[in-house]
Each structure stands twice: as C-alpha cells, then as structure tokens.
Backbone as ProteinMPNN parsed JSONL, in Angstrom:
{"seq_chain_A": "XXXXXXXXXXXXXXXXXXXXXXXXXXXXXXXXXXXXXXXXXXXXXXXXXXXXXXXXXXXXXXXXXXXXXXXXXXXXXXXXXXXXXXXXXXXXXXXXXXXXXXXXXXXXXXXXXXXXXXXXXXXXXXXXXXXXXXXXXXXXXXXXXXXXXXXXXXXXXXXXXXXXXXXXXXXXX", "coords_chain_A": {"N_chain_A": [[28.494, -70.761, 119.2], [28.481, -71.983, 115.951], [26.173, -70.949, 113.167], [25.142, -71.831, 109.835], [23.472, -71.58, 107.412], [21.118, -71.131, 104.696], [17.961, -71.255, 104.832], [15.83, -70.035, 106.096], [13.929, -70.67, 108.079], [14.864, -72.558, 109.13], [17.063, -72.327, 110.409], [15.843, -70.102, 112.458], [13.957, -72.405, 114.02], [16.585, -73.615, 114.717], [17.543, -71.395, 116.626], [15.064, -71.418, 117.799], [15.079, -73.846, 119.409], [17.73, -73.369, 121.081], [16.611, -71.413, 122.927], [15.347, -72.573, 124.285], [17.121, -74.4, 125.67], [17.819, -76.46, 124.713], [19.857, -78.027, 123.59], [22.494, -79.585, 125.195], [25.475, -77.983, 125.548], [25.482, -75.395, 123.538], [27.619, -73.386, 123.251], [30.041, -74.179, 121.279], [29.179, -75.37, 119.101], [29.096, -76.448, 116.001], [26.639, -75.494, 113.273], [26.345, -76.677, 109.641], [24.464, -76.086, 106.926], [23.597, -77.639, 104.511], [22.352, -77.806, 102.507], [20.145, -80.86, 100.949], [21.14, -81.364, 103.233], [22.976, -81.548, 106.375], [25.459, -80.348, 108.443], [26.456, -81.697, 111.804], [28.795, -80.563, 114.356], [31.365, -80.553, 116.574], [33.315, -77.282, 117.298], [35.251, -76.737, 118.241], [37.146, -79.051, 117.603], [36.399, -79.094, 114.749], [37.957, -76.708, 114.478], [40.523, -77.287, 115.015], [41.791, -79.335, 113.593], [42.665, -77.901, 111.87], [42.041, -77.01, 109.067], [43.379, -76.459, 105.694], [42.062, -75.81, 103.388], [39.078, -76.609, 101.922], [38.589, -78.941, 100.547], [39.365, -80.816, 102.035], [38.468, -80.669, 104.351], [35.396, -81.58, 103.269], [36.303, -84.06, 102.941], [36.745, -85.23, 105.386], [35.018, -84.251, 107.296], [33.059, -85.815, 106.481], [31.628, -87.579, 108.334], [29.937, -86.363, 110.196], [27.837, -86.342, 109.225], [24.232, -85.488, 107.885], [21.147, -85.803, 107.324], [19.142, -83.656, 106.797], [16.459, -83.602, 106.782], [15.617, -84.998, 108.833], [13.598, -85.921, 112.019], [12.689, -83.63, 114.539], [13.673, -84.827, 117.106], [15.247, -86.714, 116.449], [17.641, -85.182, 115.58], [18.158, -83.748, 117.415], [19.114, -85.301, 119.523], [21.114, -85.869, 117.352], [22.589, -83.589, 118.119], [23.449, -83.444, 120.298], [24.277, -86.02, 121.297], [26.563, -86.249, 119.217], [29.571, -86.066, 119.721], [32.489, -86.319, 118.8], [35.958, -87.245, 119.198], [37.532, -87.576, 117.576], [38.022, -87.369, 114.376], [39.181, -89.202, 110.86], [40.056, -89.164, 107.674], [38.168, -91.89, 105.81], [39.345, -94.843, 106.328], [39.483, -97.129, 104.481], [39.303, -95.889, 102.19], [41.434, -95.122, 99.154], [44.542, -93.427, 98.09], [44.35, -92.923, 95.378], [41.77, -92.418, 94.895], [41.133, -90.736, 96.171], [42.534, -88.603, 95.03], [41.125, -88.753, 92.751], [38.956, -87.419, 93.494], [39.369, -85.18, 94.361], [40.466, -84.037, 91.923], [37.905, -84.004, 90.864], [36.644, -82.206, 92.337], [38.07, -79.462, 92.295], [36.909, -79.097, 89.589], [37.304, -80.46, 87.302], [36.198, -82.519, 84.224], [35.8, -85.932, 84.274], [37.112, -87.279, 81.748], [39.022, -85.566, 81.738], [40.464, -86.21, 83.44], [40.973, -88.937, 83.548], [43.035, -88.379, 81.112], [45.336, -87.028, 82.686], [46.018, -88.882, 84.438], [46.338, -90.783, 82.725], [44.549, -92.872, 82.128], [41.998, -95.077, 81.766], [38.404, -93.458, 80.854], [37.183, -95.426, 81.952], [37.79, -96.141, 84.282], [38.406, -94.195, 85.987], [35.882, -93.219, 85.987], [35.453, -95.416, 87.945], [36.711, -95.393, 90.149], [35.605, -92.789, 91.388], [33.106, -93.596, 92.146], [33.866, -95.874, 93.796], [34.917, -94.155, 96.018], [32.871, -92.61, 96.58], [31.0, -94.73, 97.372], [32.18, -95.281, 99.689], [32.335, -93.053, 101.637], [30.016, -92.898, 101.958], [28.107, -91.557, 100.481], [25.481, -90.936, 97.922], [25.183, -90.264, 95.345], [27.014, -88.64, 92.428], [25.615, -86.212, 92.078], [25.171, -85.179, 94.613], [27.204, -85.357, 95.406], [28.65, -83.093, 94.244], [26.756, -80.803, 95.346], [27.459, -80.647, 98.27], [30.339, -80.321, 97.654], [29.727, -77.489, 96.09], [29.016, -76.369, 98.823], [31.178, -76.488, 100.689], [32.474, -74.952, 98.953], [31.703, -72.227, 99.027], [31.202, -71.901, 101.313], [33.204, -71.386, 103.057], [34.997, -69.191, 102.843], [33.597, -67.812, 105.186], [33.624, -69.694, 107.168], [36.248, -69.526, 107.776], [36.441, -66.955, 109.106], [35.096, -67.651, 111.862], [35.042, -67.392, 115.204], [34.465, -68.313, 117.531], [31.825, -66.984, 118.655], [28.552, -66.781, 119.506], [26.867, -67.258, 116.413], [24.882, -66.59, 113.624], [24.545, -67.541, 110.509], [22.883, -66.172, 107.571], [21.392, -65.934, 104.047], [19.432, -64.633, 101.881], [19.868, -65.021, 99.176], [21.507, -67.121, 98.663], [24.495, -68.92, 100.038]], "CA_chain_A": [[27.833, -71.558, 118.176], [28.304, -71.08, 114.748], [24.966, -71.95, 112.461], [25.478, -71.415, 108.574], [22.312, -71.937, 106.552], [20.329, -70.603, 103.977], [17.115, -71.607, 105.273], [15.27, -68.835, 107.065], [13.018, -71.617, 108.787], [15.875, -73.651, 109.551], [17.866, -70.795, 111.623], [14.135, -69.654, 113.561], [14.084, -73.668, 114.607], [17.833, -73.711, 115.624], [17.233, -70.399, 117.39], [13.89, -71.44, 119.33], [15.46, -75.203, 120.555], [18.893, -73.009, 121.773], [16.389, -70.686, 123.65], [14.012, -73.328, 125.037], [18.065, -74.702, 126.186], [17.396, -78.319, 124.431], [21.165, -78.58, 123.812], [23.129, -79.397, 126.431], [25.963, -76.837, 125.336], [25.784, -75.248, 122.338], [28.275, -72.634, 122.464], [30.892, -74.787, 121.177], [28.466, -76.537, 117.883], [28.822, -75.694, 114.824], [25.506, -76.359, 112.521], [26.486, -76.362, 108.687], [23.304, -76.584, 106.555], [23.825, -78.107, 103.135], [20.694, -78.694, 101.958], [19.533, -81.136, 102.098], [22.244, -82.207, 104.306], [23.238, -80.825, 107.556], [26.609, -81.056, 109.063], [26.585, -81.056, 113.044], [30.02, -81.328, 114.806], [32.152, -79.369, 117.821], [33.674, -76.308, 116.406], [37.086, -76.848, 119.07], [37.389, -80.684, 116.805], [37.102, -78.534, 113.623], [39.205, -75.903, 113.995], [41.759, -77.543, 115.978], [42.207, -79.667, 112.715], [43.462, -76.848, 110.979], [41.67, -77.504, 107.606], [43.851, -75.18, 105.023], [41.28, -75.435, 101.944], [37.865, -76.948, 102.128], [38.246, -80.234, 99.991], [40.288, -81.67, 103.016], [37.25, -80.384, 105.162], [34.713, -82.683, 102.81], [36.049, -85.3, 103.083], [36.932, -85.632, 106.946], [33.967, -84.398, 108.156], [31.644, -86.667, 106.714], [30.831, -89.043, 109.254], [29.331, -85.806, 110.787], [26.515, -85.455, 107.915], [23.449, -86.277, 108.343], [19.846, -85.933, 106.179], [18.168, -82.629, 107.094], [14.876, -84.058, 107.016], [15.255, -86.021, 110.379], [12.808, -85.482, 113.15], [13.731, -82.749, 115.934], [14.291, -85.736, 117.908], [16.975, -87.165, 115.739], [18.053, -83.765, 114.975], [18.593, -82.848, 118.861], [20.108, -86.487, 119.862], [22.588, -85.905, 116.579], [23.197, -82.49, 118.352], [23.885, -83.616, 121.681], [25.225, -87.303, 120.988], [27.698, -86.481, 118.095], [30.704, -85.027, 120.05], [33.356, -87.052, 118.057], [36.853, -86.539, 119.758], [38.974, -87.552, 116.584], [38.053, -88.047, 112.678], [40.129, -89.408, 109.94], [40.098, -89.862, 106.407], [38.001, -93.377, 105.878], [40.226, -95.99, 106.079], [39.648, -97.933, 103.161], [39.376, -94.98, 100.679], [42.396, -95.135, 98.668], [45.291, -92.298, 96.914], [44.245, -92.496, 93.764], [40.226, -92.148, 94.653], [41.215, -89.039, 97.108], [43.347, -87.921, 94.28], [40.028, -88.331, 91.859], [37.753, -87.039, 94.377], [39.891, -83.704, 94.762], [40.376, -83.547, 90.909], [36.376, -83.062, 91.01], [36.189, -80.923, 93.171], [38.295, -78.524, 91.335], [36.432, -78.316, 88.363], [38.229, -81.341, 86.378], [35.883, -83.698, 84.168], [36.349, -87.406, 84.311], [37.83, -87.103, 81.082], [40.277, -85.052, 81.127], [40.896, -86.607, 84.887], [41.91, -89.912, 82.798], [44.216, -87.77, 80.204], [46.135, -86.973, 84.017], [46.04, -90.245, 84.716], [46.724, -91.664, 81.893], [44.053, -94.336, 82.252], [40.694, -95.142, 81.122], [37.49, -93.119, 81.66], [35.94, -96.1, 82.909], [38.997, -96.155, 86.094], [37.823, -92.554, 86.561], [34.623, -93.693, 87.12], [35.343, -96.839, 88.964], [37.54, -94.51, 91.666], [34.716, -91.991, 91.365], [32.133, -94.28, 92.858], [34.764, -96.409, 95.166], [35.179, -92.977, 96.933], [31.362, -92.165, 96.823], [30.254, -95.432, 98.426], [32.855, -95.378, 100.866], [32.147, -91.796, 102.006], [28.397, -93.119, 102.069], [27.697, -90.433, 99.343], [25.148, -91.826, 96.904], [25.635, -90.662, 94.028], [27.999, -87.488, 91.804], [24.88, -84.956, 92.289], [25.029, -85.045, 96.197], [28.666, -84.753, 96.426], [28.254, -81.971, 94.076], [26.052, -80.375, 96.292], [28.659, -80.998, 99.07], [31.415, -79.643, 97.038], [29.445, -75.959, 96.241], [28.418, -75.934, 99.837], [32.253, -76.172, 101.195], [33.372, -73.67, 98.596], [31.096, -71.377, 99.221], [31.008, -71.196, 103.335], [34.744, -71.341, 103.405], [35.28, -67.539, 103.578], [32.545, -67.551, 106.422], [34.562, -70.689, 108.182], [37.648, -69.07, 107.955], [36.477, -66.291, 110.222], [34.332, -68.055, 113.041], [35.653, -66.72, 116.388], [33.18, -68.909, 118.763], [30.398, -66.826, 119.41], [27.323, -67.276, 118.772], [26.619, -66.384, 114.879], [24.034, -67.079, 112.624], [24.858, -66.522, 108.651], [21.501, -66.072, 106.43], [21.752, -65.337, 102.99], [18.517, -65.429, 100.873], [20.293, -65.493, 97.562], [22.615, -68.4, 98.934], [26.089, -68.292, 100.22]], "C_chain_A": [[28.0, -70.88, 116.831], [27.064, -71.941, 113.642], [24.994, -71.257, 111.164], [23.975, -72.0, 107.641], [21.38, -70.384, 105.721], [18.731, -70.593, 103.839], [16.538, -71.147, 106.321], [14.507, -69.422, 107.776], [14.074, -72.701, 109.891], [16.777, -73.161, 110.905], [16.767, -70.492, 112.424], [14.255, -71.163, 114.005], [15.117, -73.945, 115.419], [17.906, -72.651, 116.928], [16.324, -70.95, 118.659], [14.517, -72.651, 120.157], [17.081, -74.501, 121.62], [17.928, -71.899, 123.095], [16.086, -71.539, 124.766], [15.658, -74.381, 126.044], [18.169, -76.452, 126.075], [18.996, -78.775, 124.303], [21.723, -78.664, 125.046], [24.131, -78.235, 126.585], [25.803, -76.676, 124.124], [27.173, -74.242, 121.674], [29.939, -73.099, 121.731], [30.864, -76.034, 119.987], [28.608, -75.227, 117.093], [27.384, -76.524, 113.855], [25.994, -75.684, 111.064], [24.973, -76.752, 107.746], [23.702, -76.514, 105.144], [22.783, -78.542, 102.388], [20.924, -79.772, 100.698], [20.14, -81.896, 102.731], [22.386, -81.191, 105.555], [24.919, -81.192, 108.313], [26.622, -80.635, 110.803], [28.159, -81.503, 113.919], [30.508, -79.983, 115.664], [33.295, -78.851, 116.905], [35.169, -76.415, 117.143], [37.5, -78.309, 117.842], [37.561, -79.596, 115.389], [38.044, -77.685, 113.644], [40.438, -76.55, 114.726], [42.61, -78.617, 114.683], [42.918, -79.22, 111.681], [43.739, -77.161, 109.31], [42.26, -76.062, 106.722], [43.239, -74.584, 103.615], [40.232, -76.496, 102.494], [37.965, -78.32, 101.522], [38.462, -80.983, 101.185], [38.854, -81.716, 103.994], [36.168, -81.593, 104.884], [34.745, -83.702, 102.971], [36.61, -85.474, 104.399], [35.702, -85.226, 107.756], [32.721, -84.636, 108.088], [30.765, -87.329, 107.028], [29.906, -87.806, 110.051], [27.898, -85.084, 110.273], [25.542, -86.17, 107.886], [21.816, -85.322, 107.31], [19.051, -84.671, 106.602], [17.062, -82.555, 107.126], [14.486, -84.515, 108.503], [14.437, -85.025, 111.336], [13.431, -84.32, 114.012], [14.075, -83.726, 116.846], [15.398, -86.015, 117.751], [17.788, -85.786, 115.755], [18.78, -83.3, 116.67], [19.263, -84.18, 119.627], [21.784, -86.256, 119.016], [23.545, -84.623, 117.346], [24.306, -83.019, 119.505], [24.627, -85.446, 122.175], [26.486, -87.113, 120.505], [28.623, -85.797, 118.572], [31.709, -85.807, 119.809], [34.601, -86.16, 118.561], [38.05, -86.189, 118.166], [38.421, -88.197, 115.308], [39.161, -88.439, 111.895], [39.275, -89.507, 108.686], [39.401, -91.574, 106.353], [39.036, -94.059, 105.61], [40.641, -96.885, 104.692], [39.206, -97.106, 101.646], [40.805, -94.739, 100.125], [43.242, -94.079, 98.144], [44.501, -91.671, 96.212], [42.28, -92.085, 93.819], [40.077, -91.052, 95.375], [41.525, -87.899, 95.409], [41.721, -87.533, 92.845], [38.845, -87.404, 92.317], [38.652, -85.353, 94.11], [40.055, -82.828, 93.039], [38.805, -82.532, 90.4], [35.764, -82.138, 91.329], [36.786, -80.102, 92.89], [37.836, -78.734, 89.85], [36.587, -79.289, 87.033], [36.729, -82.16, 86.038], [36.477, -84.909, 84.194], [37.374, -87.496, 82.731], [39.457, -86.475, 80.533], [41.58, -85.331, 82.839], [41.859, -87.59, 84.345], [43.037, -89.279, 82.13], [45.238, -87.835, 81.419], [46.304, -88.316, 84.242], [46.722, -91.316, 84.34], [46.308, -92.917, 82.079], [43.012, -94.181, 81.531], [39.872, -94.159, 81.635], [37.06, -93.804, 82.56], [36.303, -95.85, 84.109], [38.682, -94.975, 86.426], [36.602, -92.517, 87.352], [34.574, -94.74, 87.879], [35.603, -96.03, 90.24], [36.878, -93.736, 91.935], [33.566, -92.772, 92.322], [32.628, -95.187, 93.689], [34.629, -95.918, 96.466], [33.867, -92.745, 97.606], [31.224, -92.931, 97.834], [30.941, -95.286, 99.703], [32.817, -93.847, 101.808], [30.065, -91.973, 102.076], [27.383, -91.838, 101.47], [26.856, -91.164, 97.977], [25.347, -91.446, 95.926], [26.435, -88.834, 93.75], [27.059, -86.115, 91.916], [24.902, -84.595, 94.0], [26.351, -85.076, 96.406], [29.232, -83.15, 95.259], [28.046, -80.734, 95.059], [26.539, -80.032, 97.369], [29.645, -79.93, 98.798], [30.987, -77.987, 97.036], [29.259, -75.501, 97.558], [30.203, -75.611, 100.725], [32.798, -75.225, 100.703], [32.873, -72.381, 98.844], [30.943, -70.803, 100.81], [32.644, -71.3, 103.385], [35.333, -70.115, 103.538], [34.662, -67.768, 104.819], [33.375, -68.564, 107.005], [35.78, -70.051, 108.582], [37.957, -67.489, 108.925], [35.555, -66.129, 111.511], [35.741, -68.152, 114.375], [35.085, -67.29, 117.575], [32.464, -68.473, 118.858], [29.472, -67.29, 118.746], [26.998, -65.959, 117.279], [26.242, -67.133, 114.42], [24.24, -66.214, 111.245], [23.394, -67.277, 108.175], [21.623, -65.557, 105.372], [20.481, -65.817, 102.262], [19.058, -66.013, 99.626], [21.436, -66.781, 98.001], [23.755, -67.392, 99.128], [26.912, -67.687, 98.955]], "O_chain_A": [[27.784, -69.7, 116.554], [27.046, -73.146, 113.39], [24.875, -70.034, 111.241], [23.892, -73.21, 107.432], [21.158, -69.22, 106.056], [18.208, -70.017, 102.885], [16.64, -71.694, 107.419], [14.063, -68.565, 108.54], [13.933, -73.29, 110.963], [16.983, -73.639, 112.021], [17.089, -70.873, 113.549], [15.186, -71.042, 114.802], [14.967, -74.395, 116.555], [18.264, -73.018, 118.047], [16.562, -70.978, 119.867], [14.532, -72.594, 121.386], [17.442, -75.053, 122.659], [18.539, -71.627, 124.129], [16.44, -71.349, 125.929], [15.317, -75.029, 127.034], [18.446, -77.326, 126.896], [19.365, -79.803, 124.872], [21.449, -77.853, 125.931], [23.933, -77.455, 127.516], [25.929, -77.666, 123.403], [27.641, -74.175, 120.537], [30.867, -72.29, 121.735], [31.617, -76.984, 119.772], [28.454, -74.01, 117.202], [27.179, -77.735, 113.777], [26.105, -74.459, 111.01], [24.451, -77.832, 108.02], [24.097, -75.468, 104.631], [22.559, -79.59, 101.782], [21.667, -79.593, 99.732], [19.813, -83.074, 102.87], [21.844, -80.086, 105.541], [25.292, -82.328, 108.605], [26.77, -79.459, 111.132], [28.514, -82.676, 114.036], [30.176, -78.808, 115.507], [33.986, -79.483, 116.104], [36.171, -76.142, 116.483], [38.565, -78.074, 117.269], [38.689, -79.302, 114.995], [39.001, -77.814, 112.88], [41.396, -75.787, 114.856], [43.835, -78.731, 114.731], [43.582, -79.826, 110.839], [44.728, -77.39, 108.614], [41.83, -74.924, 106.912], [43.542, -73.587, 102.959], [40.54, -77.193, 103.461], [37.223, -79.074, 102.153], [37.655, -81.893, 101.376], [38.303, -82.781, 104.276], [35.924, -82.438, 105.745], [33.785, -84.453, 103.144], [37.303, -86.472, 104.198], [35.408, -85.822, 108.792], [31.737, -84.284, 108.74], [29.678, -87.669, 106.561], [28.968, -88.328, 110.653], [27.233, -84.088, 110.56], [25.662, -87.395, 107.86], [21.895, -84.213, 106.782], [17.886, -85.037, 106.757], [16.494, -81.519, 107.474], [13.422, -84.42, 109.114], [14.536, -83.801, 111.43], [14.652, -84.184, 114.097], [15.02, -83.357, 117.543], [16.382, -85.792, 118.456], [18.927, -85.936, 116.199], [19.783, -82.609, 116.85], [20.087, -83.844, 120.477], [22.931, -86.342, 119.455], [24.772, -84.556, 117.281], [25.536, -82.986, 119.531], [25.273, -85.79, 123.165], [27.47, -87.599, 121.063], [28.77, -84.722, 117.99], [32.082, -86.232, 120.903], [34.623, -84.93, 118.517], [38.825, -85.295, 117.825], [38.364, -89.421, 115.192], [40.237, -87.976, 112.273], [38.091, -89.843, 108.644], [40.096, -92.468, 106.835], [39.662, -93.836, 104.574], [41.707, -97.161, 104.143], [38.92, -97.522, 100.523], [41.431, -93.975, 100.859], [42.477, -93.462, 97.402], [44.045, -90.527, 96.207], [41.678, -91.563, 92.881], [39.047, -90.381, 95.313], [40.946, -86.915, 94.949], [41.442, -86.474, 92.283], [38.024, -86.819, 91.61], [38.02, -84.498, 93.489], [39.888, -81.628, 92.822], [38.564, -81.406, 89.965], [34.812, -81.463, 90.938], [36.052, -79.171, 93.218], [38.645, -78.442, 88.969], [36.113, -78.992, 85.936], [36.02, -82.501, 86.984], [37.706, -84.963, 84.137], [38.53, -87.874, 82.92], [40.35, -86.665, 79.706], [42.704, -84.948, 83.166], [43.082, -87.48, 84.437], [44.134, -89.625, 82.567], [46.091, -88.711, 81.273], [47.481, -88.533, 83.953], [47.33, -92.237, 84.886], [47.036, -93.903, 82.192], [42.945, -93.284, 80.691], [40.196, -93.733, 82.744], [36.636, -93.416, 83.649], [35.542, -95.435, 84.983], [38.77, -94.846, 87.647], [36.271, -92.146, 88.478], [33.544, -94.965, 88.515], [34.839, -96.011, 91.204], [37.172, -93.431, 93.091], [33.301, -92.19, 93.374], [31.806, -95.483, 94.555], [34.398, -96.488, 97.533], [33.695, -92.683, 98.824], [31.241, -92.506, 98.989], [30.292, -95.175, 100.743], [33.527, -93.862, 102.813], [29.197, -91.114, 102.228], [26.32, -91.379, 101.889], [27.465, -91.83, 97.14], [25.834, -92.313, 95.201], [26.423, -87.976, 94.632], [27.616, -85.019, 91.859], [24.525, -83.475, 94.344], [26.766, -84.839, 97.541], [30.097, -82.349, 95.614], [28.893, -79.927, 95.442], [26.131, -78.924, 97.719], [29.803, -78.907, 99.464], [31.624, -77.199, 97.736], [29.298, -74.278, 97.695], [30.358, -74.542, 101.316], [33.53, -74.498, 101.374], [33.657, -71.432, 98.868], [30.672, -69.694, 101.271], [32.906, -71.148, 104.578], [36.215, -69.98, 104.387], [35.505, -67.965, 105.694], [34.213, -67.902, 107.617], [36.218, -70.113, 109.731], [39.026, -67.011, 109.305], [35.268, -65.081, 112.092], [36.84, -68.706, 114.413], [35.251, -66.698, 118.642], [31.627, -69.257, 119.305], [29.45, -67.985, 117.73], [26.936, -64.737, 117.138], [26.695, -68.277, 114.431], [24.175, -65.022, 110.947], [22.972, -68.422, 108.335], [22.061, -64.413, 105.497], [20.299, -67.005, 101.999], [18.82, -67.119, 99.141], [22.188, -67.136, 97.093], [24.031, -66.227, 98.844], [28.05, -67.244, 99.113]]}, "name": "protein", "num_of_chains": 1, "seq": "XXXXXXXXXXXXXXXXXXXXXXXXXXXXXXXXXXXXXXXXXXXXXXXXXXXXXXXXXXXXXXXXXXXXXXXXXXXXXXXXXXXXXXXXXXXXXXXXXXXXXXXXXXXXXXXXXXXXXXXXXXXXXXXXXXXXXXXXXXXXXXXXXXXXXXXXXXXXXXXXXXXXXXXXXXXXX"}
C-alpha cells in the first residue's frame, strides 16, 4: 500500500480501517490525499501505465478522484469497489484543450497561452473550461490544487516499491 497525505488524522484513520482488515486487499492500493480530494486506485494499474511526468498522471487518473469528505462507508466501498482494469484520457476532451490544460500546468497564463496559440484569450478560456467540465473539475482553483498536489508527490511516486508506506509531512509535500 502506498498512502501519501498530509493529514495526520487522515493516515491514523487509513491505518486503524487496514488494521481492523476493512479492505479486502490493500497491499496493492494506493491512497493519494489531495485535499480536499482523495485519489484511490490499484498501484499495479498505475504503475504499469508508465506515467513519465505527472501532468499525464492528472489527467488519466481522474475518474479515480473522489471528495475527501465522504463517509467511511463511501470511503471503504470507493476502496474496495474502485479496481478499474483500464483508464483513458476522456473521450471527448479534445488536442487543443489537453494542449491548454498542460500549458497550465506548467506555469503558462491564459494570456500568453493565446500569444502560442495565436488566438483569442477568450478560446483560452473556452478550452480551459471545455477540459474542466469534462474532467468533472469545477472550476481553475481545484485543478490548481490538483496540479501542486501531482508536482509535488511525484518524487515520492517515482520511488513506491509496493510495500506498505505511509508519507506524512506536516509542512506539506
């Protein structure tokens, strides 16, 4: 299992339901904690995808993200339900709104996204929120949020070995 959070309450909870043996397996989940998001998904499915930078990561393994508020019920169904054999890229997210989405996520404003572009701001933001809804991301502060959380655990991803490991960091990743 690998469980990544910054949430010293959050890790003691994941801890006591793996003792009490509420998962069915765990050593084979990864729990990403994004506050206030959570990503739960089988760690053989991610790495076997052989993600080579983290944007690619974001956006494929968002169908596996889910509200960190939910009940321990929900929370231990999403664990033990969500064993997804094969993700993709949404379907109906387009080039040019990957291509804006990835600009973002390195660092690029919408502005100077258009100059690249050579289009309008507005088309910056049209493809900007195309991407969002269709990634069921509501709005540019929560895929934010998203974005620091992949760049930041991506050292720590890049050397999960299967066992069981819990990363805690008060000051954040």
């Amino acid at each position: 299992m690998l469980l990544i959070s910054n949430d010293q309450f959050f890790v003691s909870g994941v801890r006591e339901l793996i003792s009490e043996r509420i998962f069915y397996s765990s050593c084979d989940l990864m729990i990403l904690d994004a506050s206030p998001f959570i990503y739960v998904f089988d760690s053989y499915w991610f790495f076997s995808q052989g993600f080579k930078e983290p944007f690619s990561a974001l956006i494929i393994c968002n169908d596996f993200l889910y509200i960190k508020g939910i009940d321990v019920g929900g929370f231990i169904n999403a664990v033990n339900d969500n064993r997804k054999e094969a993700m993709s890229i949404p379907k109906s997210i387009t080039v040019s709104e990957v291509k804006v989405l990835r600009y973002i996520f390195n660092g690029y404003k919408d502005k100077d996204i258009a100059k690249q572009f050579n289009c309008s701001k507005k088309t910056i933001s049209s493809h900007k929120i195309k991407a969002l809804n269709k990634m069921r991301i509501k709005n540019t502060r929560v895929f934010y949020t998203l974005v620091n959380f992949w760049k930041t655990s991506w050292p720590i991803l890049g050397h999960a070995d299967g066992k069981v490991r819990f990363y805690y960091n008060d000051e954040g990743l």
